[in-house]
N, CA, C and O atoms as a Tripos MOL2 file, in Angstrom:
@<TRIPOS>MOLECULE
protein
  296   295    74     0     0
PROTEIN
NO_CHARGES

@<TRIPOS>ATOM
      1 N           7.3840    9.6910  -26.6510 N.3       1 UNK1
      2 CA          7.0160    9.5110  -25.2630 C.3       1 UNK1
      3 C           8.2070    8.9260  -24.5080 C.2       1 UNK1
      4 O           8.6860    7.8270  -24.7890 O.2       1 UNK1
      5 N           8.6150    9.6430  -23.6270 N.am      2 UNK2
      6 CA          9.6650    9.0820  -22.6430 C.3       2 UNK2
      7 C           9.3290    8.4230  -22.0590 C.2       2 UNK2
      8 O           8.2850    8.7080  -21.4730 O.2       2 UNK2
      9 N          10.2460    6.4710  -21.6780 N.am      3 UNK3
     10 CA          9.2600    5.6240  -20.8190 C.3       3 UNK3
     11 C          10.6690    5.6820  -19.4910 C.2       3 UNK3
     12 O          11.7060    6.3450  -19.4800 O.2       3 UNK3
     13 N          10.0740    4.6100  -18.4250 N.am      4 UNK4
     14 CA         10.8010    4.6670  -17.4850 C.3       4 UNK4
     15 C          11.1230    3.4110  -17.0870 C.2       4 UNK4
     16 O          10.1600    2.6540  -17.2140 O.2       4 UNK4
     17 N          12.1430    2.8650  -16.6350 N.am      5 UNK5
     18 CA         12.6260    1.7770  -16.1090 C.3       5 UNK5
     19 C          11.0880    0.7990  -14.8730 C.2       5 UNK5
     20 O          10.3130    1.4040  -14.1330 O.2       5 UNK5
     21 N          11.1330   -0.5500  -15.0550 N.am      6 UNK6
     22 CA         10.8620   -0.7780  -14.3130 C.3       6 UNK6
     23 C          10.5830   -0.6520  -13.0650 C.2       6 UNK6
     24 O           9.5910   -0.4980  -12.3520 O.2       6 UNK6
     25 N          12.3310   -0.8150  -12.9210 N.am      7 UNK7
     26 CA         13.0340   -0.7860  -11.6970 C.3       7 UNK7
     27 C          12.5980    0.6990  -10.6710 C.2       7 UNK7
     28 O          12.6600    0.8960   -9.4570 O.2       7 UNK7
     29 N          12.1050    1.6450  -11.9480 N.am      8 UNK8
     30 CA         12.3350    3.3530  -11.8190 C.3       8 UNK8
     31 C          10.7400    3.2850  -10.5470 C.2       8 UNK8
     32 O          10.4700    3.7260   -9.4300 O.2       8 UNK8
     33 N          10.0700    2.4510  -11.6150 N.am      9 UNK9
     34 CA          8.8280    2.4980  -11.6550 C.3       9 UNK9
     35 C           8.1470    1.8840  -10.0780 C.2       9 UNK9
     36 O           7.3480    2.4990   -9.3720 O.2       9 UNK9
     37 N           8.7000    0.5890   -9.8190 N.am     10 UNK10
     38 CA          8.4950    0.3750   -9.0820 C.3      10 UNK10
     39 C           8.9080    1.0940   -7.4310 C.2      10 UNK10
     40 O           8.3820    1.0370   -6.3190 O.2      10 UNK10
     41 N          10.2650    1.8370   -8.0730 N.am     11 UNK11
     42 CA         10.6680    2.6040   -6.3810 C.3      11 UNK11
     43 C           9.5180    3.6810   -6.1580 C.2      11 UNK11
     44 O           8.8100    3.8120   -5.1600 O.2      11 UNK11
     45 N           9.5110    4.3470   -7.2220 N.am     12 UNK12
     46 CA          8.0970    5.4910   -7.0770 C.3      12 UNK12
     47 C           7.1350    5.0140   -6.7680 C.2      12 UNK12
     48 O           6.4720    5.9430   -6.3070 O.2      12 UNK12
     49 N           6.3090    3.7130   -6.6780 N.am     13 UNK13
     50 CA          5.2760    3.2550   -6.4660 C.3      13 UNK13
     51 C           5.2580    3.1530   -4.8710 C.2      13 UNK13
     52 O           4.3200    3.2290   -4.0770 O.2      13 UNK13
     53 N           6.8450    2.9210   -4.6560 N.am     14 UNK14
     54 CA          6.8660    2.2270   -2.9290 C.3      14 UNK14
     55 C           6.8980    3.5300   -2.5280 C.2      14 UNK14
     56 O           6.1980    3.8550   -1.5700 O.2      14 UNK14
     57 N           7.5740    4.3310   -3.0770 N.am     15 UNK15
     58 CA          8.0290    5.7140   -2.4150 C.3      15 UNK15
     59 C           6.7650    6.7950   -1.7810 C.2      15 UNK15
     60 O           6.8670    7.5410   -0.8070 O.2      15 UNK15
     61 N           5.2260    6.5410   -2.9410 N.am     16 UNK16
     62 CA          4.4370    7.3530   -2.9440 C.3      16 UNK16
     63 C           3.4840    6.6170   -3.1860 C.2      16 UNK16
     64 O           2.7860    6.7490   -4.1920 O.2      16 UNK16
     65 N           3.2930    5.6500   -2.2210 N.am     17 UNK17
     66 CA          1.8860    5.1300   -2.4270 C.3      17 UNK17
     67 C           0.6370    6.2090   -2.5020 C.2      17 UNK17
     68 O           0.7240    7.4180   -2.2900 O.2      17 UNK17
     69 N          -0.7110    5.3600   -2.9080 N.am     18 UNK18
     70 CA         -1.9100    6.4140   -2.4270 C.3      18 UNK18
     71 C          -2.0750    6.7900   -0.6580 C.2      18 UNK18
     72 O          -2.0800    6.1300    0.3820 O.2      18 UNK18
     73 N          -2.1770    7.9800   -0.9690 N.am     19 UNK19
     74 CA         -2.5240    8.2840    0.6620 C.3      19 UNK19
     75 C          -1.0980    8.9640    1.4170 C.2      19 UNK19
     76 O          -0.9910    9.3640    2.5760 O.2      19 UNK19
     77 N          -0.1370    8.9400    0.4060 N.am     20 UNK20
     78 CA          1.2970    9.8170    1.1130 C.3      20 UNK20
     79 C           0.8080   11.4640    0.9890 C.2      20 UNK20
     80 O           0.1240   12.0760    0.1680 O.2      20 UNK20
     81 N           1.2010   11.6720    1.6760 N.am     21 UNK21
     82 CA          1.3330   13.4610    1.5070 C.3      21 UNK21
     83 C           2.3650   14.1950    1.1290 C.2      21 UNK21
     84 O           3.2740   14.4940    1.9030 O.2      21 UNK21
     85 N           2.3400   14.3860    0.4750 N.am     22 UNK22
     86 CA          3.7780   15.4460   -0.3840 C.3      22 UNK22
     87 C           3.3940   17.1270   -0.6640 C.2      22 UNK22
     88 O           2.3370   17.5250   -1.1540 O.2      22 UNK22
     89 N           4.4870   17.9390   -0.2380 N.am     23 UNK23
     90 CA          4.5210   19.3930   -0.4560 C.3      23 UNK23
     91 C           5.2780   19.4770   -2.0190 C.2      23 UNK23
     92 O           6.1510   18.7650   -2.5150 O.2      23 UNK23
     93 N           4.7520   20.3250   -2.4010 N.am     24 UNK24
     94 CA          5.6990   20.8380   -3.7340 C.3      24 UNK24
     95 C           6.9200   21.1950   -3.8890 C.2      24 UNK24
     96 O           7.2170   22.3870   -3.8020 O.2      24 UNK24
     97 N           8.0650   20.0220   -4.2070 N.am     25 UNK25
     98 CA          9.4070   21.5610   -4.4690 C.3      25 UNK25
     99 C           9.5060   22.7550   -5.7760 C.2      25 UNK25
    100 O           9.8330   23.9210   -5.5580 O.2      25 UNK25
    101 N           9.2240   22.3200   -6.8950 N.am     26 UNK26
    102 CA          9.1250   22.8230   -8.2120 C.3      26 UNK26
    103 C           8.3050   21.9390   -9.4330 C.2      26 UNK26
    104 O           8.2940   20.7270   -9.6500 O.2      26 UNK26
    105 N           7.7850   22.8050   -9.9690 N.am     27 UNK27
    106 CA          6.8160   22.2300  -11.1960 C.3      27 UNK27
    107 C           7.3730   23.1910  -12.4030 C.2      27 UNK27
    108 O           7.6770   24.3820  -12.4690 O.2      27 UNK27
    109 N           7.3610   22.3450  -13.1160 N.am     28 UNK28
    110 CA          7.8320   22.6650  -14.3040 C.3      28 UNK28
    111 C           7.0510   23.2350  -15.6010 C.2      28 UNK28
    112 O           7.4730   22.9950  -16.7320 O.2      28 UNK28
    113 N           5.4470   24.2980  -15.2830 N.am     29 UNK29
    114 CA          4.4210   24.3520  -15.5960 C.3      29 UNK29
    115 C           3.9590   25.7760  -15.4100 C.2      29 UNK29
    116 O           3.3210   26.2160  -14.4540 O.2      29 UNK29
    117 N           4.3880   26.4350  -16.4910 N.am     30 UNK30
    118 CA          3.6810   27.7510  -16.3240 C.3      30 UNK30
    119 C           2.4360   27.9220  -16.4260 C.2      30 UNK30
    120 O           2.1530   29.0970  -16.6610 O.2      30 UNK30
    121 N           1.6710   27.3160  -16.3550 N.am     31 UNK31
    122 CA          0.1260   27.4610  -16.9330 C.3      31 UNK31
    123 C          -0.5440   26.5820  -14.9180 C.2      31 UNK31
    124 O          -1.6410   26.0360  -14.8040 O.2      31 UNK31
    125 N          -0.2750   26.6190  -14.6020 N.am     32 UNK32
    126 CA         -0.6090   26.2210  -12.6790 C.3      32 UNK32
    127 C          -0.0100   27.1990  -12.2760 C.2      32 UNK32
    128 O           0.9850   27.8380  -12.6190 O.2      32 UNK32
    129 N          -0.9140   27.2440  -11.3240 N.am     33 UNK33
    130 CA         -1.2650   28.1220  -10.2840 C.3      33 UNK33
    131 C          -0.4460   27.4240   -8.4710 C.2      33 UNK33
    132 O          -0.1970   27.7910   -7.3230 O.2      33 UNK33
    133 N          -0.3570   26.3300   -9.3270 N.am     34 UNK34
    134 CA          0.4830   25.7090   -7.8350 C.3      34 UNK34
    135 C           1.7460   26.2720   -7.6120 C.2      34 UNK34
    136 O           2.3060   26.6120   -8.6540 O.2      34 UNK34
    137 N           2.5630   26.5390   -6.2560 N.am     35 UNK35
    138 CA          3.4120   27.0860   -5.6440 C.3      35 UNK35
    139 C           4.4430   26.4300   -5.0700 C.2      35 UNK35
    140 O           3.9470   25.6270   -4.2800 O.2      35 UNK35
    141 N           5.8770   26.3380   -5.0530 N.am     36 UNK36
    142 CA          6.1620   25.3590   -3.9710 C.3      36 UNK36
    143 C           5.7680   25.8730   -2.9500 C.2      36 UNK36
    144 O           5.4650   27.0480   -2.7400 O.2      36 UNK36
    145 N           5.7590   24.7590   -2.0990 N.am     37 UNK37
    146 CA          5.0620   24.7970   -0.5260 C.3      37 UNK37
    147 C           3.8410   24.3080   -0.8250 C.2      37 UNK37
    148 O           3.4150   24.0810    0.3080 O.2      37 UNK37
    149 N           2.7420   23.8980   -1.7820 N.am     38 UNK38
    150 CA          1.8350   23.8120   -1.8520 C.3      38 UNK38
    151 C           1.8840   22.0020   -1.3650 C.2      38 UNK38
    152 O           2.8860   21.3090   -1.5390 O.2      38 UNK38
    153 N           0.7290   21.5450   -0.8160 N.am     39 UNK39
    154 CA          0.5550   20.2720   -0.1800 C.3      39 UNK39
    155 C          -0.9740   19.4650   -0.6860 C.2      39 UNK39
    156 O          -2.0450   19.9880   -0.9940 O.2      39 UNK39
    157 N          -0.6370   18.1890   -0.6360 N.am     40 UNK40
    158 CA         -1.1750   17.4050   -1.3970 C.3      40 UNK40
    159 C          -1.6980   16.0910   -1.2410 C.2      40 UNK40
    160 O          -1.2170   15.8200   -0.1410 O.2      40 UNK40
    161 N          -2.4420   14.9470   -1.6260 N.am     41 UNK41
    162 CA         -2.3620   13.5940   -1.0330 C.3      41 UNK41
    163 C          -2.0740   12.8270   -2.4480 C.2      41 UNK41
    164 O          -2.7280   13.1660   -3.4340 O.2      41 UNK41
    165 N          -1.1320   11.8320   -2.5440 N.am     42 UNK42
    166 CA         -1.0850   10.8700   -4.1430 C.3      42 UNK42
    167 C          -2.6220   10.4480   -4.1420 C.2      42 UNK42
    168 O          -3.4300   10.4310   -3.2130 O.2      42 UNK42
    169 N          -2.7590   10.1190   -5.4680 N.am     43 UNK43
    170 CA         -3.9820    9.2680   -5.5710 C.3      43 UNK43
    171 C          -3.2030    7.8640   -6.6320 C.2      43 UNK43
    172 O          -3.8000    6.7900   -6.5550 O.2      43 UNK43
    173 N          -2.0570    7.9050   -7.4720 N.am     44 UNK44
    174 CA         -1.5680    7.0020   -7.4520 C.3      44 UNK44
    175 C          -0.0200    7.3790   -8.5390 C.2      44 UNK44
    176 O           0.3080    8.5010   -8.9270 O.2      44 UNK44
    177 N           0.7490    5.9860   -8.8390 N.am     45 UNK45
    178 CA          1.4010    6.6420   -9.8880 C.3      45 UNK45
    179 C           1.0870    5.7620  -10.9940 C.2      45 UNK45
    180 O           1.0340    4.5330  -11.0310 O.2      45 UNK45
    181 N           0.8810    6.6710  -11.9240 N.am     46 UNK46
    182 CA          0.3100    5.9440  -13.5500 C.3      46 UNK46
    183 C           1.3470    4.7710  -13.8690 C.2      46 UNK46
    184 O           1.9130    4.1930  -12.9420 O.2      46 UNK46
    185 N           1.5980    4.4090  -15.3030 N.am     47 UNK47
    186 CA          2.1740    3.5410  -15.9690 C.3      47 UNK47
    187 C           4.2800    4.3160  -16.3770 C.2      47 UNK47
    188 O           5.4410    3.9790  -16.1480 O.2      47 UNK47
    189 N           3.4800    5.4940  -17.0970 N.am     48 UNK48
    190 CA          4.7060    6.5210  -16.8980 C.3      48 UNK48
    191 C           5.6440    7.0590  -15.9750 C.2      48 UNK48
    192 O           6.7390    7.6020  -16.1230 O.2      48 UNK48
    193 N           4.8560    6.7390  -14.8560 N.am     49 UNK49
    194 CA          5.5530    7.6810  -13.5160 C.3      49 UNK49
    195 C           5.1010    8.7210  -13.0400 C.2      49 UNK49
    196 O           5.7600    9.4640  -12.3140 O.2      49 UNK49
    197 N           4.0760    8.8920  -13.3360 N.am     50 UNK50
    198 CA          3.3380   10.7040  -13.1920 C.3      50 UNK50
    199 C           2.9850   10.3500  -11.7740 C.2      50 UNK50
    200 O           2.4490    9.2770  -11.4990 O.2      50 UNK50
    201 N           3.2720   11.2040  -10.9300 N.am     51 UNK51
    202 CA          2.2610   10.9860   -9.8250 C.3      51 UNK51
    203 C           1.2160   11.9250   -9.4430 C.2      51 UNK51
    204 O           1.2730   13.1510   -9.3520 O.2      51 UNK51
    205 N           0.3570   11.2090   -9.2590 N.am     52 UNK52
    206 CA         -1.1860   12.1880   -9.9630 C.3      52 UNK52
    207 C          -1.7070   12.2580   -8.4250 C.2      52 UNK52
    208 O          -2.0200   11.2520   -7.7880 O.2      52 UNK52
    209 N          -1.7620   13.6610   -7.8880 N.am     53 UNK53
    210 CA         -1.9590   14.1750   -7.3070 C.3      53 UNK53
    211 C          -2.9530   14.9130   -6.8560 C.2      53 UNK53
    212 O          -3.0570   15.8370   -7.6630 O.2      53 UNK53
    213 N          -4.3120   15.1150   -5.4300 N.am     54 UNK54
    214 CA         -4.8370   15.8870   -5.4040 C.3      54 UNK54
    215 C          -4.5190   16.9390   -4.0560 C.2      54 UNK54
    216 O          -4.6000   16.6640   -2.8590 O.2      54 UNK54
    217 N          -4.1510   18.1710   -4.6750 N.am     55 UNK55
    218 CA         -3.8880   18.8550   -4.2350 C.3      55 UNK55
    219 C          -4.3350   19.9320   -3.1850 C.2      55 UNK55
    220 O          -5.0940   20.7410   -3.7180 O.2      55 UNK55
    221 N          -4.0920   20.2090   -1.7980 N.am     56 UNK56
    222 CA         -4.9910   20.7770   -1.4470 C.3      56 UNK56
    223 C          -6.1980   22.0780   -1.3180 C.2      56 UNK56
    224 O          -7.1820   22.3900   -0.6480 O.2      56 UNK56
    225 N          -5.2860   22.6060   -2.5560 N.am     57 UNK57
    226 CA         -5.6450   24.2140   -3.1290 C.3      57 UNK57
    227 C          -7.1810   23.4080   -3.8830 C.2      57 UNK57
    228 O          -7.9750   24.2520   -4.2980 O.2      57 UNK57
    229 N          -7.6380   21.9130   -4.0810 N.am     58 UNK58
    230 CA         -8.6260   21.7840   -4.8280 C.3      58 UNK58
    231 C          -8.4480   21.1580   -6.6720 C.2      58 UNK58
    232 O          -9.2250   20.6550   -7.4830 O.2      58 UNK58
    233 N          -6.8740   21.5750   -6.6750 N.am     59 UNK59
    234 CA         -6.4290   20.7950   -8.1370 C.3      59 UNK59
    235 C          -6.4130   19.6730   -8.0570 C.2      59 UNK59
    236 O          -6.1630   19.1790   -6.9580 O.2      59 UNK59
    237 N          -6.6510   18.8980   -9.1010 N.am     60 UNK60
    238 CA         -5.8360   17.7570   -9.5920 C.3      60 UNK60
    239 C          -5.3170   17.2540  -10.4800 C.2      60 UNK60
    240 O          -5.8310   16.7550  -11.4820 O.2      60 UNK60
    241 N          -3.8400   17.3720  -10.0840 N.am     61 UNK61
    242 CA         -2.9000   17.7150  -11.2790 C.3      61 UNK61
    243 C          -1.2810   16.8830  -10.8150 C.2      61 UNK61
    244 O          -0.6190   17.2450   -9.8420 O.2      61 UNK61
    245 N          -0.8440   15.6430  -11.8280 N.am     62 UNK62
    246 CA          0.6290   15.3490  -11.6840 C.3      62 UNK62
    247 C           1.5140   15.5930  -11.5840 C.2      62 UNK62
    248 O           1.6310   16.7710  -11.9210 O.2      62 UNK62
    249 N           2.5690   15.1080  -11.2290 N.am     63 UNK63
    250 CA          3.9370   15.6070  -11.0510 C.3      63 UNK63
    251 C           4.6570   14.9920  -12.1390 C.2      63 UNK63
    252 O           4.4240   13.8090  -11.8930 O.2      63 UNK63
    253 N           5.4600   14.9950  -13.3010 N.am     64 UNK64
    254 CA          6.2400   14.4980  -13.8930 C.3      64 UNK64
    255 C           7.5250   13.9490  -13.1530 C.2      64 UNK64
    256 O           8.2640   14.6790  -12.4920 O.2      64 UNK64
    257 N           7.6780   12.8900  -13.2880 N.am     65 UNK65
    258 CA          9.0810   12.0660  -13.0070 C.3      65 UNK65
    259 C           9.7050   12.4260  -13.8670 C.2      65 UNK65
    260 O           9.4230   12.1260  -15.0270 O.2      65 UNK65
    261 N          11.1940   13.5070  -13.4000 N.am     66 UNK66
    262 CA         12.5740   13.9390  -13.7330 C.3      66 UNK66
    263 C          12.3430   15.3010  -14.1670 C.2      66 UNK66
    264 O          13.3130   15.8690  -14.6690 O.2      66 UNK66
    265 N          11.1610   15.9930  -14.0670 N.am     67 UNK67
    266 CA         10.9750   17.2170  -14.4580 C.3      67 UNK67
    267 C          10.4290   17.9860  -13.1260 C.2      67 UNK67
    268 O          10.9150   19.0770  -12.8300 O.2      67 UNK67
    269 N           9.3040   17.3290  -12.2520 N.am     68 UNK68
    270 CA          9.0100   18.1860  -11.3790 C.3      68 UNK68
    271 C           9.6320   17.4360  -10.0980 C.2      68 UNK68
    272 O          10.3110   16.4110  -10.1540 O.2      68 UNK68
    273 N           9.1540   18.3770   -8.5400 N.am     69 UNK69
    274 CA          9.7100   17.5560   -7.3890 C.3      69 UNK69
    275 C           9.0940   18.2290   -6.2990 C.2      69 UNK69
    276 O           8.9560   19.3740   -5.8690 O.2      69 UNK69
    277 N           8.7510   16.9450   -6.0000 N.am     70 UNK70
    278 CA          7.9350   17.1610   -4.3650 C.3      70 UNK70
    279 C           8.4880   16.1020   -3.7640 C.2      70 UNK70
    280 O           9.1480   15.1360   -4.1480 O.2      70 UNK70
    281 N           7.9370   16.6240   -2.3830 N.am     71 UNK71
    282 CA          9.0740   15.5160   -1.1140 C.3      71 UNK71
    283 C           7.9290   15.0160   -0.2030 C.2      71 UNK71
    284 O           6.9900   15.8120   -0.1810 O.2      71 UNK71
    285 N           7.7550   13.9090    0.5560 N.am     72 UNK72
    286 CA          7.1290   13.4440    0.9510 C.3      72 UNK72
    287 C           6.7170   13.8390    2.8400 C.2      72 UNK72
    288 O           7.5420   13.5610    3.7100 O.2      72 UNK72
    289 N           5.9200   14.2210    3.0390 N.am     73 UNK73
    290 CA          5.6410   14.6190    4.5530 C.3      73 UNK73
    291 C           5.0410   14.2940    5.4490 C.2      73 UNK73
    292 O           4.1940   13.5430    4.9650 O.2      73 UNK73
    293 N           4.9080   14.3360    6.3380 N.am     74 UNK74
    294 CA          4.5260   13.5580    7.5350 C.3      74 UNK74
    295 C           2.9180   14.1610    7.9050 C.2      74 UNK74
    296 O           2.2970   13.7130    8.8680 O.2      74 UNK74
@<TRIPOS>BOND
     1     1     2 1
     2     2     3 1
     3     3     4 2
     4     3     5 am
     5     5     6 1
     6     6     7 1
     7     7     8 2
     8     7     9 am
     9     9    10 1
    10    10    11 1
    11    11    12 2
    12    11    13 am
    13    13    14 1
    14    14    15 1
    15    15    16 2
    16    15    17 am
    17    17    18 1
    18    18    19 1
    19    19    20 2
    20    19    21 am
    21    21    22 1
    22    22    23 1
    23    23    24 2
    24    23    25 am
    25    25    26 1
    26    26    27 1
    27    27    28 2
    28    27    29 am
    29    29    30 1
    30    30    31 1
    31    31    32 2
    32    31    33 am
    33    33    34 1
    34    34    35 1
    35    35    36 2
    36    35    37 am
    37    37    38 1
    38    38    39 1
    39    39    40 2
    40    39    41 am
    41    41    42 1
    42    42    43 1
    43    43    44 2
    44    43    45 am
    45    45    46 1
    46    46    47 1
    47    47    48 2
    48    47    49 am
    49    49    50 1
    50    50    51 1
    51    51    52 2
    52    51    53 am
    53    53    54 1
    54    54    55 1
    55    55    56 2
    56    55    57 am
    57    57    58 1
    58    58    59 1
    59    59    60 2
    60    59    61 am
    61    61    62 1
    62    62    63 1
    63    63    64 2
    64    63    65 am
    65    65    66 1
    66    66    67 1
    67    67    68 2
    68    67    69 am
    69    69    70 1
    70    70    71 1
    71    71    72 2
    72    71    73 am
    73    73    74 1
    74    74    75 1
    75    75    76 2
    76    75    77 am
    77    77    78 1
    78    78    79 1
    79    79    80 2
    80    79    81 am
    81    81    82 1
    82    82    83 1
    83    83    84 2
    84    83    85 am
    85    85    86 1
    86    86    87 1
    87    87    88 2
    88    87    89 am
    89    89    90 1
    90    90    91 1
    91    91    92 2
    92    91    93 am
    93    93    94 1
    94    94    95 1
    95    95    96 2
    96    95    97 am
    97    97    98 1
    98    98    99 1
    99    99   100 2
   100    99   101 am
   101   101   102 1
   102   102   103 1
   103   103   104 2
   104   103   105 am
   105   105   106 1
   106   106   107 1
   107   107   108 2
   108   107   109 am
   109   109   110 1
   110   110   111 1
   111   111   112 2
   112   111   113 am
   113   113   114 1
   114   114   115 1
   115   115   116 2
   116   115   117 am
   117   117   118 1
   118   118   119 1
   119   119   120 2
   120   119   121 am
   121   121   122 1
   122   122   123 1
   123   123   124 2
   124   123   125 am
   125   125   126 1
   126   126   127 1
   127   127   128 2
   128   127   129 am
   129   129   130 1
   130   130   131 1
   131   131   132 2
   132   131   133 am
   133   133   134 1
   134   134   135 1
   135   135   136 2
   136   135   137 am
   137   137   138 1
   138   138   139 1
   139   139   140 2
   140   139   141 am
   141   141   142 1
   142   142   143 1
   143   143   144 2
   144   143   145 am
   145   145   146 1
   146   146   147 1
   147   147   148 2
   148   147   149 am
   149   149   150 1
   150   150   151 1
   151   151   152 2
   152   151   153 am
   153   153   154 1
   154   154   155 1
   155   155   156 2
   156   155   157 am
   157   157   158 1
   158   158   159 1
   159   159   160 2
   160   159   161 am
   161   161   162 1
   162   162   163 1
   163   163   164 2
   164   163   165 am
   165   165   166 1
   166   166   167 1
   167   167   168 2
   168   167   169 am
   169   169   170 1
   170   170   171 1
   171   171   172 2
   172   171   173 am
   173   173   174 1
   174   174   175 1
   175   175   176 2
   176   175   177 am
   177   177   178 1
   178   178   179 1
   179   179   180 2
   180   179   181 am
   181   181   182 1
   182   182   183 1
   183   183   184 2
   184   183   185 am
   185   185   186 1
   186   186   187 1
   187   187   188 2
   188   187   189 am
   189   189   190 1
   190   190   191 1
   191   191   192 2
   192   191   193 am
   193   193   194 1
   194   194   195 1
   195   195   196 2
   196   195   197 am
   197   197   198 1
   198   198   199 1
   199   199   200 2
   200   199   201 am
   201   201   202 1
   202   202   203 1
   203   203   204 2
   204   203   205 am
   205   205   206 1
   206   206   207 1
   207   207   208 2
   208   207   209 am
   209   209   210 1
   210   210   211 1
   211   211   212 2
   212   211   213 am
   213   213   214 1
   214   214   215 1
   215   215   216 2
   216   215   217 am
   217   217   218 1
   218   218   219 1
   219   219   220 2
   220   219   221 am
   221   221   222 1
   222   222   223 1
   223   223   224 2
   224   223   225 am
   225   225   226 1
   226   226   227 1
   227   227   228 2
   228   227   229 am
   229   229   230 1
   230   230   231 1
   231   231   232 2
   232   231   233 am
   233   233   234 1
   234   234   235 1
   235   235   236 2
   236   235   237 am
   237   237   238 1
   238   238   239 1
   239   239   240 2
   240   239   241 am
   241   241   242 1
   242   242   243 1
   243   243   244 2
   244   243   245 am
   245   245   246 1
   246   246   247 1
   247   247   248 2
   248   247   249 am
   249   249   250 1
   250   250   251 1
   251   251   252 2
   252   251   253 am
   253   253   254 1
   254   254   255 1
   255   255   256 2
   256   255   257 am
   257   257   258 1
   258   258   259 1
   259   259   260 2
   260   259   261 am
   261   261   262 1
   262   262   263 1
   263   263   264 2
   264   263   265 am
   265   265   266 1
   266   266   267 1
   267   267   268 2
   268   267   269 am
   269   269   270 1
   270   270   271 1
   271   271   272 2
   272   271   273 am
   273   273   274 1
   274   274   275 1
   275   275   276 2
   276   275   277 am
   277   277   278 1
   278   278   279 1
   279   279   280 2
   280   279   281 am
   281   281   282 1
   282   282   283 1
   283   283   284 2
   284   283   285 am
   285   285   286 1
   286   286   287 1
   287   287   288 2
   288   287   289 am
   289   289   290 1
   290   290   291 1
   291   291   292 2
   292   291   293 am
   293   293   294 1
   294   294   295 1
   295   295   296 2
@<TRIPOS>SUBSTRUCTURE
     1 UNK1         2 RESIDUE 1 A UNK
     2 UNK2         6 RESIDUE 1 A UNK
     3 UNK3        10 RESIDUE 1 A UNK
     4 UNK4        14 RESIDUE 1 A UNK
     5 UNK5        18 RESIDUE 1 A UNK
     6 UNK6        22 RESIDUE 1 A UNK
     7 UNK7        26 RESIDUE 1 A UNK
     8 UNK8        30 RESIDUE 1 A UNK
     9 UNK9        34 RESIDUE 1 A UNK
    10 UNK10       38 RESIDUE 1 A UNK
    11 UNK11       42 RESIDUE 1 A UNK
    12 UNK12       46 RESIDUE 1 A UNK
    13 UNK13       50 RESIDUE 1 A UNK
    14 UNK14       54 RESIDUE 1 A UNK
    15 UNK15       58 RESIDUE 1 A UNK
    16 UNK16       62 RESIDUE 1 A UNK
    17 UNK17       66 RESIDUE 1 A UNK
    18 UNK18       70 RESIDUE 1 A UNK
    19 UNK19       74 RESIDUE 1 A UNK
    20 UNK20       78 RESIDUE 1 A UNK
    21 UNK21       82 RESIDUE 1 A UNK
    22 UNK22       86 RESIDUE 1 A UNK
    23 UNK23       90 RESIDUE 1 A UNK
    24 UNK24       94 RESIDUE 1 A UNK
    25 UNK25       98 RESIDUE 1 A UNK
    26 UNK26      102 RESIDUE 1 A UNK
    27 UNK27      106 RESIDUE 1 A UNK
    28 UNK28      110 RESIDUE 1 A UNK
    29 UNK29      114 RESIDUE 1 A UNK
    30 UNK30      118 RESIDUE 1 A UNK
    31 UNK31      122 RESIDUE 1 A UNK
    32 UNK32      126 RESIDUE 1 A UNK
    33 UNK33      130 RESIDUE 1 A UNK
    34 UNK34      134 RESIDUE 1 A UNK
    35 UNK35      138 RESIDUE 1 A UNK
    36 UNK36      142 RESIDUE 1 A UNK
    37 UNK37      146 RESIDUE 1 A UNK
    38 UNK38      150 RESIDUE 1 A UNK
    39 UNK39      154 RESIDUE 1 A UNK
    40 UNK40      158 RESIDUE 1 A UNK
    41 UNK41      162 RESIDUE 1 A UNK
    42 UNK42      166 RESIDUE 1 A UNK
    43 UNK43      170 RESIDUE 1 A UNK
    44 UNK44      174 RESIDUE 1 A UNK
    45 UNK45      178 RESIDUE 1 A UNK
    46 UNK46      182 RESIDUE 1 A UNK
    47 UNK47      186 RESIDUE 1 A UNK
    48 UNK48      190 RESIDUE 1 A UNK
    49 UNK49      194 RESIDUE 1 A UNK
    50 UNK50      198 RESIDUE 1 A UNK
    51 UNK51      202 RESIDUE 1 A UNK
    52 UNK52      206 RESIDUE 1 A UNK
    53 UNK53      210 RESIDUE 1 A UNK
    54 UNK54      214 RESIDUE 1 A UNK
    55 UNK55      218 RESIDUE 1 A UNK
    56 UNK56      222 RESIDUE 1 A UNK
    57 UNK57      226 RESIDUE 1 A UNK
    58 UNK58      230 RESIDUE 1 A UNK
    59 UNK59      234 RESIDUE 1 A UNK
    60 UNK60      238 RESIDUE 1 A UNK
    61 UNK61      242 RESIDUE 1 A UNK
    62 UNK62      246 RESIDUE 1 A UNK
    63 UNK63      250 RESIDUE 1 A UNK
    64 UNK64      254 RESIDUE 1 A UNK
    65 UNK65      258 RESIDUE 1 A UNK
    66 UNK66      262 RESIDUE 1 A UNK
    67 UNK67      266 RESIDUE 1 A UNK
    68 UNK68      270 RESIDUE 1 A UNK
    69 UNK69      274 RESIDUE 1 A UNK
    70 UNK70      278 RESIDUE 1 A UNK
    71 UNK71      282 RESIDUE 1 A UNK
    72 UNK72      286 RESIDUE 1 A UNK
    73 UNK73      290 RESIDUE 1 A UNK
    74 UNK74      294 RESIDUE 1 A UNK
């Protein structure tokens, strides 16, 4: 299991609280149906860094920290 810095941990927490909205840049997940461009609200970030996401297509499904990337939107 890959862990993550504190330090890592805590910027992602500030970065993406619950309730940010983020679009998809890339997922690293052939088995989803998600797209970039696809848009979303956090619901939080775990212990790992995942930020666990519900999505507005109706998924709910994480983002891996250093593998996937979404950007945060207004």
């Amino acid at each position: 299991m890959k862990t993550i810095s504190k330090e890592t941990l805590t910027m992602l927490r500030e970065k993406y609280p619950a309730g940010t909205r983020v679009e998809l840049v890339n997922m690293d997940d052939s088995y989803t149906s998600l797209t970039a461009g696809d848009k979303g609200t956090v619901r939080f970030v775990d212990d790992m860094g995942t930020i666990h996401i519900n999505w507005d297509c109706g998924l709910f499904l994480g983002v891996v920290y250093g593998k996937d990337i979404v950007k945060r939107i207004k």
